[in-house]
C-alpha atoms as a printed R data frame, in Angstrom:
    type eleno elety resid chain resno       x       y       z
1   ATOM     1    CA   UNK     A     1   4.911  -8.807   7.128
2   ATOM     2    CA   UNK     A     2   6.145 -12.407   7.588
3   ATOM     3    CA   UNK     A     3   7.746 -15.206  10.023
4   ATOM     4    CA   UNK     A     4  10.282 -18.140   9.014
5   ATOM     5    CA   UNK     A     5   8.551 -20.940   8.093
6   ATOM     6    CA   UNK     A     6  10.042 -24.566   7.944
7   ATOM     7    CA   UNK     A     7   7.870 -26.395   5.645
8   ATOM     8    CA   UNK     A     8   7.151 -23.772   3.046
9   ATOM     9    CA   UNK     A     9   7.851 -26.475   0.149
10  ATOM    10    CA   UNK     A    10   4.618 -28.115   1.155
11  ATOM    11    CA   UNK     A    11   2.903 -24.615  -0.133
12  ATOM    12    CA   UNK     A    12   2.363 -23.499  -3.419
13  ATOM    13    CA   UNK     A    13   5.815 -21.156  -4.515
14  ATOM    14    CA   UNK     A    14   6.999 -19.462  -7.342
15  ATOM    15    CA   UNK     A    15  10.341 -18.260  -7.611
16  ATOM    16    CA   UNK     A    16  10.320 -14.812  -8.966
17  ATOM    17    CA   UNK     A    17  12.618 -12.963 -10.984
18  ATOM    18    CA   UNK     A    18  14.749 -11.024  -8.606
19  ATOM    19    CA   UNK     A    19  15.747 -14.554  -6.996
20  ATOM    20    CA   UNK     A    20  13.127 -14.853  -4.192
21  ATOM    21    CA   UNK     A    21  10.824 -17.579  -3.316
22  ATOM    22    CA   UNK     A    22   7.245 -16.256  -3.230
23  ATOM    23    CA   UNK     A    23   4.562 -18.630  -1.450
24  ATOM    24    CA   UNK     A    24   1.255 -19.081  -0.606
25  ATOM    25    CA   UNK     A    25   0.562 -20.003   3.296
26  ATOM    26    CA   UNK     A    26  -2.823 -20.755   5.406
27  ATOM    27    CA   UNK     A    27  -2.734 -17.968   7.928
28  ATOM    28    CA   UNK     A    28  -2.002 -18.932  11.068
29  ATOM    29    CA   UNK     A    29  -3.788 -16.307  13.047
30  ATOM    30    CA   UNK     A    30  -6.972 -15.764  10.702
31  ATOM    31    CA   UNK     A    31  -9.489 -17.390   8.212
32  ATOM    32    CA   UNK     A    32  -7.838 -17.253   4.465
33  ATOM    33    CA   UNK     A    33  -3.661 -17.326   2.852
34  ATOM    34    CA   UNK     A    34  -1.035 -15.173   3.130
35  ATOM    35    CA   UNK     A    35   1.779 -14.302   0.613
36  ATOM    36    CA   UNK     A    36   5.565 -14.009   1.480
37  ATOM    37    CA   UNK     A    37   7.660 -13.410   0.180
38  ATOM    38    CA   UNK     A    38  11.323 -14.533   1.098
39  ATOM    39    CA   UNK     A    39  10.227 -14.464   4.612
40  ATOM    40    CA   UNK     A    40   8.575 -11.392   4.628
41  ATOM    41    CA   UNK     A    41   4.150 -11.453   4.736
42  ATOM    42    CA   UNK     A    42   3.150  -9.065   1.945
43  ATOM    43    CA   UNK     A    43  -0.648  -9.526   1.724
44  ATOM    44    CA   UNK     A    44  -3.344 -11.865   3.112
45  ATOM    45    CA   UNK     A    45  -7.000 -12.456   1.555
46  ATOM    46    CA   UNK     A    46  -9.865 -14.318   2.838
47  ATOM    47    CA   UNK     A    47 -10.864 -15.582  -0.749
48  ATOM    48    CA   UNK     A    48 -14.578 -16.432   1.253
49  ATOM    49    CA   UNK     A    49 -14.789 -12.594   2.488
50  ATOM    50    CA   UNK     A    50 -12.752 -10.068   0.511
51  ATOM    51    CA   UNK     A    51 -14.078  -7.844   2.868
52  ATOM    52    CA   UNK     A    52 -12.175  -8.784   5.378
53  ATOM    53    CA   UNK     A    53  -8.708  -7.146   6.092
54  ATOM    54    CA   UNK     A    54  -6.401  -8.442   8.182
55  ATOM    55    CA   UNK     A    55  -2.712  -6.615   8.118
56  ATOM    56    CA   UNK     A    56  -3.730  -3.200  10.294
57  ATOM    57    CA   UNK     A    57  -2.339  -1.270   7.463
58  ATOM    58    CA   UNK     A    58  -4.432  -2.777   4.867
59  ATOM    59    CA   UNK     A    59  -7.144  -2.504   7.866
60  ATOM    60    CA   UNK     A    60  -6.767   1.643   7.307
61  ATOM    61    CA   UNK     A    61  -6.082   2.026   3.553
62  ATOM    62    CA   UNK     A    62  -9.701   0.422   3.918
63  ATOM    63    CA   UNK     A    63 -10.984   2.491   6.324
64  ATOM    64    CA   UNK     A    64 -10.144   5.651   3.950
65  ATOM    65    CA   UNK     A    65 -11.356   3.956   1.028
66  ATOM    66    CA   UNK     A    66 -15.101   3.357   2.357
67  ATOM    67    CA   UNK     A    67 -15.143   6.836   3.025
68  ATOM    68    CA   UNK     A    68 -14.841   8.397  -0.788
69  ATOM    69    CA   UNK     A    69 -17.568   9.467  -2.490
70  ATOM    70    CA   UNK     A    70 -20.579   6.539  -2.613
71  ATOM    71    CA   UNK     A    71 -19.946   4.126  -5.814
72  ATOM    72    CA   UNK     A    72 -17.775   2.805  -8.385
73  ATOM    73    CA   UNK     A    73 -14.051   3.854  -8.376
74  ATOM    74    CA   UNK     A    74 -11.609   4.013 -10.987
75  ATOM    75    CA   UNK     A    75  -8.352   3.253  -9.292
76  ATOM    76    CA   UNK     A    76  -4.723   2.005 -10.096
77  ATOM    77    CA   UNK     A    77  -2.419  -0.079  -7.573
78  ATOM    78    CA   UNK     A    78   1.397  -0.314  -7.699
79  ATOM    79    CA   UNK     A    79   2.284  -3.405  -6.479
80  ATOM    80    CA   UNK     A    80  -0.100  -6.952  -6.989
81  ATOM    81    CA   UNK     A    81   0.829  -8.614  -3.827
82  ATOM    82    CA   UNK     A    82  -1.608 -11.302  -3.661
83  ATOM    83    CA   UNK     A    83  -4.288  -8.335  -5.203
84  ATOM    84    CA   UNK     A    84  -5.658  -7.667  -1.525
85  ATOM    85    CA   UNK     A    85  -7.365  -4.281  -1.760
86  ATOM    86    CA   UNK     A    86  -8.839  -4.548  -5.586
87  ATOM    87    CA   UNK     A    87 -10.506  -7.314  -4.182
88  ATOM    88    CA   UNK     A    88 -11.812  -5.394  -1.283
89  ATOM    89    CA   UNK     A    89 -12.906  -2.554  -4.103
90  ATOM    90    CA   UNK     A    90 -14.635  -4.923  -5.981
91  ATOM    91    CA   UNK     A    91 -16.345  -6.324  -3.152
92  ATOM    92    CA   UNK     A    92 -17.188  -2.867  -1.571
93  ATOM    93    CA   UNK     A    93 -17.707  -1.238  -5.124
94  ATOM    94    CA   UNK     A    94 -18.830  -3.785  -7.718
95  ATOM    95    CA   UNK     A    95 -18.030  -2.411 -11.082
96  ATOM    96    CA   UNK     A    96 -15.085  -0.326 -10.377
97  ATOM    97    CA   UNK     A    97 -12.714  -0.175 -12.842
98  ATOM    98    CA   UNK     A    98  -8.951  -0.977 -11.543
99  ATOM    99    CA   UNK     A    99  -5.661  -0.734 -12.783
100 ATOM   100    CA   UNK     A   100  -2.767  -3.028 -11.191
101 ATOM   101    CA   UNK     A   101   1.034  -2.746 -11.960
102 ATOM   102    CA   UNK     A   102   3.641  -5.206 -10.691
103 ATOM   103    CA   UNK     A   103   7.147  -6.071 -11.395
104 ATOM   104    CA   UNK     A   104   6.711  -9.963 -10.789
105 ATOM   105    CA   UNK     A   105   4.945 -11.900 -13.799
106 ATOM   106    CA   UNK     A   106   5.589 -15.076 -11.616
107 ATOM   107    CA   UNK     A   107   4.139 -13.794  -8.945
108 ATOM   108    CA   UNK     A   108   1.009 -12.488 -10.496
109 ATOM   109    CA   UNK     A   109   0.570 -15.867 -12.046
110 ATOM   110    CA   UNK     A   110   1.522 -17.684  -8.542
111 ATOM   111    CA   UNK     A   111  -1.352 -15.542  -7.336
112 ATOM   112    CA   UNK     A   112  -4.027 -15.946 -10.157
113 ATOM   113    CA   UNK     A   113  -3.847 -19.614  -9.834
114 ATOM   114    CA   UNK     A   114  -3.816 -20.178  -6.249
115 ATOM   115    CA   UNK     A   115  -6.372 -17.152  -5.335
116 ATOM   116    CA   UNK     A   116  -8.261 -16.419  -8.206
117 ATOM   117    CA   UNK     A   117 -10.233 -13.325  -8.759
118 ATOM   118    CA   UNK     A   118 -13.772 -12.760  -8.464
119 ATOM   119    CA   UNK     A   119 -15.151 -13.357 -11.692
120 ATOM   120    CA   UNK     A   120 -16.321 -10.599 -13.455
121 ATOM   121    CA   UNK     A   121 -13.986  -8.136 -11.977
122 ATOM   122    CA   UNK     A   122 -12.439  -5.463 -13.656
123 ATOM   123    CA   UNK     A   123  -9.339  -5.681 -12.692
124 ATOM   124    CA   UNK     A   124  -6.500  -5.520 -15.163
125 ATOM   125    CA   UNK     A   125  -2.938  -6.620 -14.747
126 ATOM   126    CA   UNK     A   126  -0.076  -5.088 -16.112
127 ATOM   127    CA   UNK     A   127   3.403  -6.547 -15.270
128 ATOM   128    CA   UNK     A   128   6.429  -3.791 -15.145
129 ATOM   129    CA   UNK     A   129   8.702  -1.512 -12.983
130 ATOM   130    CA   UNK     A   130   5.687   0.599 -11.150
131 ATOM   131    CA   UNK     A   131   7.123   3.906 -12.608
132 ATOM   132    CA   UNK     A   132   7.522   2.654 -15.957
133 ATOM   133    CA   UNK     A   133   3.752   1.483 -16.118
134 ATOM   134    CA   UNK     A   134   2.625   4.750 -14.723
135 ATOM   135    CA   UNK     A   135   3.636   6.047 -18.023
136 ATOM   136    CA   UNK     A   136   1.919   3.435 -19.970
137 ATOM   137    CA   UNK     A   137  -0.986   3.642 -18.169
138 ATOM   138    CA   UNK     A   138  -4.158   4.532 -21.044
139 ATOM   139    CA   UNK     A   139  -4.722   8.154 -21.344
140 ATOM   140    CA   UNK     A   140  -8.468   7.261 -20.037
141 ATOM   141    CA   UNK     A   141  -6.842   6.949 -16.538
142 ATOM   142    CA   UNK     A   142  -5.108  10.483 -16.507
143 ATOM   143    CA   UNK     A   143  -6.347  13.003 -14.129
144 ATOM   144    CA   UNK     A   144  -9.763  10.582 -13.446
145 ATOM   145    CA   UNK     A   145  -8.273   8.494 -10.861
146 ATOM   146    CA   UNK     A   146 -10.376   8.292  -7.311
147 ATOM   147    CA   UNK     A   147  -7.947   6.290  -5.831
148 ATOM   148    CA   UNK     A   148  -4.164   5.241  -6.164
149 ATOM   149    CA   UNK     A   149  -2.465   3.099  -3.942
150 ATOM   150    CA   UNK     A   150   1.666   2.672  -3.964
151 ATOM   151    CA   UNK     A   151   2.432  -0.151  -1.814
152 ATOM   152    CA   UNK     A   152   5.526  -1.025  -3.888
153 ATOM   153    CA   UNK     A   153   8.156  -3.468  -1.892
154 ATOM   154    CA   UNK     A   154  11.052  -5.683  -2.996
155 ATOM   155    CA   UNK     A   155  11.731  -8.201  -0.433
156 ATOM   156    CA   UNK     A   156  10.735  -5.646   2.406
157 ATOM   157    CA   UNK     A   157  12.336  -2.523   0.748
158 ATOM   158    CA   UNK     A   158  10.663  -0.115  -1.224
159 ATOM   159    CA   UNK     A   159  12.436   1.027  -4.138
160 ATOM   160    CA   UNK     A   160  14.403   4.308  -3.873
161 ATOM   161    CA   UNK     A   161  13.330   5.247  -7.247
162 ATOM   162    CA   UNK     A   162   9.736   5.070  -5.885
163 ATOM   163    CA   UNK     A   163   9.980   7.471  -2.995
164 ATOM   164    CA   UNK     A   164  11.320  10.986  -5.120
165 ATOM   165    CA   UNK     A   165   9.488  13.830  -5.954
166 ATOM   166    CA   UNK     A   166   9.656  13.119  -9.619
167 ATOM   167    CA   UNK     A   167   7.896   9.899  -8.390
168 ATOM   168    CA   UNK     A   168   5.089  11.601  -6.633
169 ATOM   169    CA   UNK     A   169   4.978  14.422  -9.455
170 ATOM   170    CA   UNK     A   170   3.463  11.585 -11.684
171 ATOM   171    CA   UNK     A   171   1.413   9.542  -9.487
172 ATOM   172    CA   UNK     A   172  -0.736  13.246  -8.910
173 ATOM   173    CA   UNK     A   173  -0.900  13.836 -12.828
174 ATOM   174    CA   UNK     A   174  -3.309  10.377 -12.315
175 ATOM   175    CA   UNK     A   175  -5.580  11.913  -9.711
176 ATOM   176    CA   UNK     A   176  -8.975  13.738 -10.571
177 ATOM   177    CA   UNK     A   177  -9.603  16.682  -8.448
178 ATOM   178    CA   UNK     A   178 -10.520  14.749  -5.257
179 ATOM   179    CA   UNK     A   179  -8.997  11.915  -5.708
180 ATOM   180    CA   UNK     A   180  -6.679  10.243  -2.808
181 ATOM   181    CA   UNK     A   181  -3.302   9.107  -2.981
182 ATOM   182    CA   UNK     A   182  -2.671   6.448  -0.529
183 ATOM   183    CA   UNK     A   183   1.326   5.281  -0.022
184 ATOM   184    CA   UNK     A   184   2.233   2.748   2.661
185 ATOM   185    CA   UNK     A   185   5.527   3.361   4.676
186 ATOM   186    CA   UNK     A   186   7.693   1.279   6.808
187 ATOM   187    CA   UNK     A   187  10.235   2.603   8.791
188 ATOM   188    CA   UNK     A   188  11.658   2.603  12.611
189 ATOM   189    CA   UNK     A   189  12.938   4.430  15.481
190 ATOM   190    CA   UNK     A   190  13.306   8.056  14.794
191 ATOM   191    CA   UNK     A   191  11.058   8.227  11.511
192 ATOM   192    CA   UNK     A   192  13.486   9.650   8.825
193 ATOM   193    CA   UNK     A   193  12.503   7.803   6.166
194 ATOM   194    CA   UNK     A   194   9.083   8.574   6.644
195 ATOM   195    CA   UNK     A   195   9.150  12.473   7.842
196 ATOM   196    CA   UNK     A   196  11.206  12.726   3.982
197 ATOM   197    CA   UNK     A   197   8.397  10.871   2.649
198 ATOM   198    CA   UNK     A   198   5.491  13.032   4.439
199 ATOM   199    CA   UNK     A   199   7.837  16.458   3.213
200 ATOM   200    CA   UNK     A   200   8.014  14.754  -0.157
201 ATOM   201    CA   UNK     A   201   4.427  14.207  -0.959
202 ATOM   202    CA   UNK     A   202   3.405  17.518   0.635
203 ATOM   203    CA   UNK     A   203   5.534  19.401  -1.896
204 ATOM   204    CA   UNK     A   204   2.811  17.841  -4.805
205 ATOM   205    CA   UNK     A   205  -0.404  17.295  -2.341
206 ATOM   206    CA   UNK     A   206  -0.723  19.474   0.170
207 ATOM   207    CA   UNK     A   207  -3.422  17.535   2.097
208 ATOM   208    CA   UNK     A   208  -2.251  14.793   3.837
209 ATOM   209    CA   UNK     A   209  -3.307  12.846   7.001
210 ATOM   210    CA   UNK     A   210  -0.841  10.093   8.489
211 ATOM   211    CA   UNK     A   211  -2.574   7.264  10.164
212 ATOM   212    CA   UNK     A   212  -0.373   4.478  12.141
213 ATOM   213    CA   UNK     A   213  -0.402   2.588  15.595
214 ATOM   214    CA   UNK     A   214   0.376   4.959  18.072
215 ATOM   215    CA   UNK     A   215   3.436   3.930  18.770
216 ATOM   216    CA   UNK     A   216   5.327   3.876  15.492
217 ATOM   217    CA   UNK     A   217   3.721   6.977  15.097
218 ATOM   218    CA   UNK     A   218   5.760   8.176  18.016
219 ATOM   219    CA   UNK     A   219   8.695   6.653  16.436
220 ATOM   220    CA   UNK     A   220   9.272   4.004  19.064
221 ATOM   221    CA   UNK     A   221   9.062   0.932  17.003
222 ATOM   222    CA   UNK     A   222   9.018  -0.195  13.434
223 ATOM   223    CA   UNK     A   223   6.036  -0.321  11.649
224 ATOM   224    CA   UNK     A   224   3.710   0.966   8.651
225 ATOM   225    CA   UNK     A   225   2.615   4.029   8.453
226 ATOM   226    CA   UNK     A   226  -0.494   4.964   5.501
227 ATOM   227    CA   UNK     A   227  -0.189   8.436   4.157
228 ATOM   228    CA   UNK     A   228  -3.557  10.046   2.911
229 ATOM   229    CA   UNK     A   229  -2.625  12.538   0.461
230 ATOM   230    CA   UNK     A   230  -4.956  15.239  -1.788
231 ATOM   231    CA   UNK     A   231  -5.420  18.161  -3.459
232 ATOM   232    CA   UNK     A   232  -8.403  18.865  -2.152
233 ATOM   233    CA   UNK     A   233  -9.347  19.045   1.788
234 ATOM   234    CA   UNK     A   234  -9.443  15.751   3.742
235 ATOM   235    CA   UNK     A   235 -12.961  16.056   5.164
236 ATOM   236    CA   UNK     A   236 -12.742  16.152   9.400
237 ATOM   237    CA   UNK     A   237 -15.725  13.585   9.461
238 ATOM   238    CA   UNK     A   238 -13.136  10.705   8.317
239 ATOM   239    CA   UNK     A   239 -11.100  10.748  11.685
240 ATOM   240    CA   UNK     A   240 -13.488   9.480  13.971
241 ATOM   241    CA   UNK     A   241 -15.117   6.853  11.423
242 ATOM   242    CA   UNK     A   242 -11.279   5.961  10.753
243 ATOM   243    CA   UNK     A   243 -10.442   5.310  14.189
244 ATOM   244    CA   UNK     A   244 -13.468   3.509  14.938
245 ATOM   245    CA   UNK     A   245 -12.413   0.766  12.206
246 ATOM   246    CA   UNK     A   246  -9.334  -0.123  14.454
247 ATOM   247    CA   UNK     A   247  -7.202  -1.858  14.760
248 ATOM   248    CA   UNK     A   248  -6.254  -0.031  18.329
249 ATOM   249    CA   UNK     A   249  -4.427   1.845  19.154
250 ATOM   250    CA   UNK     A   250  -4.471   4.307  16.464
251 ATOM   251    CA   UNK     A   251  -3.695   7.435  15.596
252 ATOM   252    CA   UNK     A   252  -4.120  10.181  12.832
253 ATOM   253    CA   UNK     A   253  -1.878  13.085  12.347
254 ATOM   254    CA   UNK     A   254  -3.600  16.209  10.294
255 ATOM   255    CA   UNK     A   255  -2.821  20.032  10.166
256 ATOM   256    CA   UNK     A   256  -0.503  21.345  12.834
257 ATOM   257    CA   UNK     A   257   0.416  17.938  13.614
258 ATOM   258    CA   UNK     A   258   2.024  16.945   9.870
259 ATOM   259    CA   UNK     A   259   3.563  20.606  10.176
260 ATOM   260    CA   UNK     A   260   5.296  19.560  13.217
261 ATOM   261    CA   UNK     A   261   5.855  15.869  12.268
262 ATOM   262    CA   UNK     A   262   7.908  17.006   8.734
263 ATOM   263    CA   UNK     A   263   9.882  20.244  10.214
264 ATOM   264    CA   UNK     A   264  13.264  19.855   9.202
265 ATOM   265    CA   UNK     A   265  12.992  17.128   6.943
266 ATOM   266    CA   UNK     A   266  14.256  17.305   3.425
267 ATOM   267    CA   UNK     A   267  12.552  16.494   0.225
268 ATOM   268    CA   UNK     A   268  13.405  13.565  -1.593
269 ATOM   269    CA   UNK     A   269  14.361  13.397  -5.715
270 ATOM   270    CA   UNK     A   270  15.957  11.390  -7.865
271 ATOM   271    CA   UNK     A   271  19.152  12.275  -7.172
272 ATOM   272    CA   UNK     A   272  19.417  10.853  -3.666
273 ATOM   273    CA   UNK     A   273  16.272   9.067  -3.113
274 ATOM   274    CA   UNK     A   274  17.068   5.394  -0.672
275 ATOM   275    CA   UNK     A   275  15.163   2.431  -0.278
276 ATOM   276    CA   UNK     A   276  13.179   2.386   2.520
277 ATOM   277    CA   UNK     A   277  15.143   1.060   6.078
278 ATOM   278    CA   UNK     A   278  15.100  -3.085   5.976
279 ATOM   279    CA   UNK     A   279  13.212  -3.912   9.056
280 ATOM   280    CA   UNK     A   280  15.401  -6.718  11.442
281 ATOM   281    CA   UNK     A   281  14.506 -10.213  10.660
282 ATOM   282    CA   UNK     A   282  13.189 -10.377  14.447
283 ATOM   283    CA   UNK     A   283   9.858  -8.205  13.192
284 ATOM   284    CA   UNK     A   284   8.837 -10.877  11.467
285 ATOM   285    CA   UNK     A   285   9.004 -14.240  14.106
286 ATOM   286    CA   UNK     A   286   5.561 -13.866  16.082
């Protein structure tokens, strides 16, 4: 996620809709940009080598994607950022076809100038409220979905209407029988947020592995947390090849341990579904 910067007006911006100031940064750690957004990083790309993922989060939704089924993918994204992991698709899986929703029109055009997309790709656009584009989405895309990722944040909040079981309800109605629902989660000390999240996409797909740094998997710091989510059985041969692709340390709850890692945790709807917890400003100065 992201660190004050004090020359960010030298750096392509856009000023999006809600207010913010989105812009586009050299990293200063690794080869490529980064996007913030009002102080907060929300995706880097190497435009050189969209194979390479840098945010340890992104890292693992990576990791689980190279291990579907061998070829193209059809796959939808809520929330562009700066369009990180279709890239990586196309890269990894030429000819996948790829379905992106986000809020931000000036963000997505921010993005299209200043990191274009690989030629050729098929990767379409649509700008709207993730939930309301679900329901737009062709009827082509229903129920033949490998892959959906919801990596929805405003500012460094996910939406609460994004986190209910009504939510999740629809996202599944997109998957085909093994397809893989992949949800990134930030949240602190003590996990609430999260366990309700775990609880809440259990109640729709019952197969779900959580993968995180060891330590905000413990709950002893704020982090992200990916949530691997199915109908059908996560196959045991993706934990070690999953660990193996870092970053370190890392950890993946399955089985017993989700069981345990839920218990007592209630299930989010509509009716009182939160943003997710707004991480302190600190997280962000490295």
């Amino acid at each position: 996620m992201g660190r004050t910067r004090s020359r960010d007006a030298e750096h392509p911006q856009a000023r999006l809709d809600h207010g913010g100031i989105a812009t586009i940064v050299p990293s200063e750690f690794t080869s490529g940009f980064e996007l913030v957004v009002d102080g907060t990083p929300q995706s880097h790309v190497d435009l050189d080598d969209p194979r390479h993922l840098h945010f340890e989060y992104i890292v693992r939704m990576g990791a689980v994607i190279d291990q579907l089924p061998d070829g193209e993918l059809t796959a939808v994204h809520l929330g562009a950022g700066a369009l990180t992991i279709p890239r990586y698709i196309e890269a990894t899986r030429p000819g996948s076809r790829q379905q992106v929703i986000e809020l931000e029109a000036p963000l997505v055009g921010l993005v299209r100038e200043h990191l274009p997309l690989p030629r050729g790709a098929a990767i379409r656009v649509r700008i709207g409220d993730a939930r309301e584009g679900v329901r737009r989405l062709p009827p082509a895309v229903i129920g033949r979905c490998d892959l959906v990722v919801s990596d929805v944040y405003s500012g460094a909040q996910t939406p609460a209407h994004l986190t209910s079981l009504e939510f999740y309800r629809e996202l599944a109605e997109l998957l085909a029988p093994t397809g893989v629902l992949l949800v990134n989660v930030a949240d602190g000390p003590g996990l609430a947020f999260a366990r309700r999240q775990v609880a809440t996409i259990a109640e729709v797909l019952p197969e779900i592995g959580i993968l995180a740094d060891t330590q905000v998997l413990k709950g002893r710091r704020f982090g992200n947390l990916v949530i691997a989510a199915s109908l059908a059985p996560l196959p045991a041969e993706w934990l070690p090849r999953v660990l193996a692709a870092g970053p370190h340390p890392a950890k993946i709850a399955q089985g017993a341990e989700v069981t345990a890692f839920v218990q007592g945790a209630r299930v989010v709807t509509d009716a009182d579904a939160v943003a997710s917890p707004r991480p302190d400003a600190s997280l962000f100065l490295r």
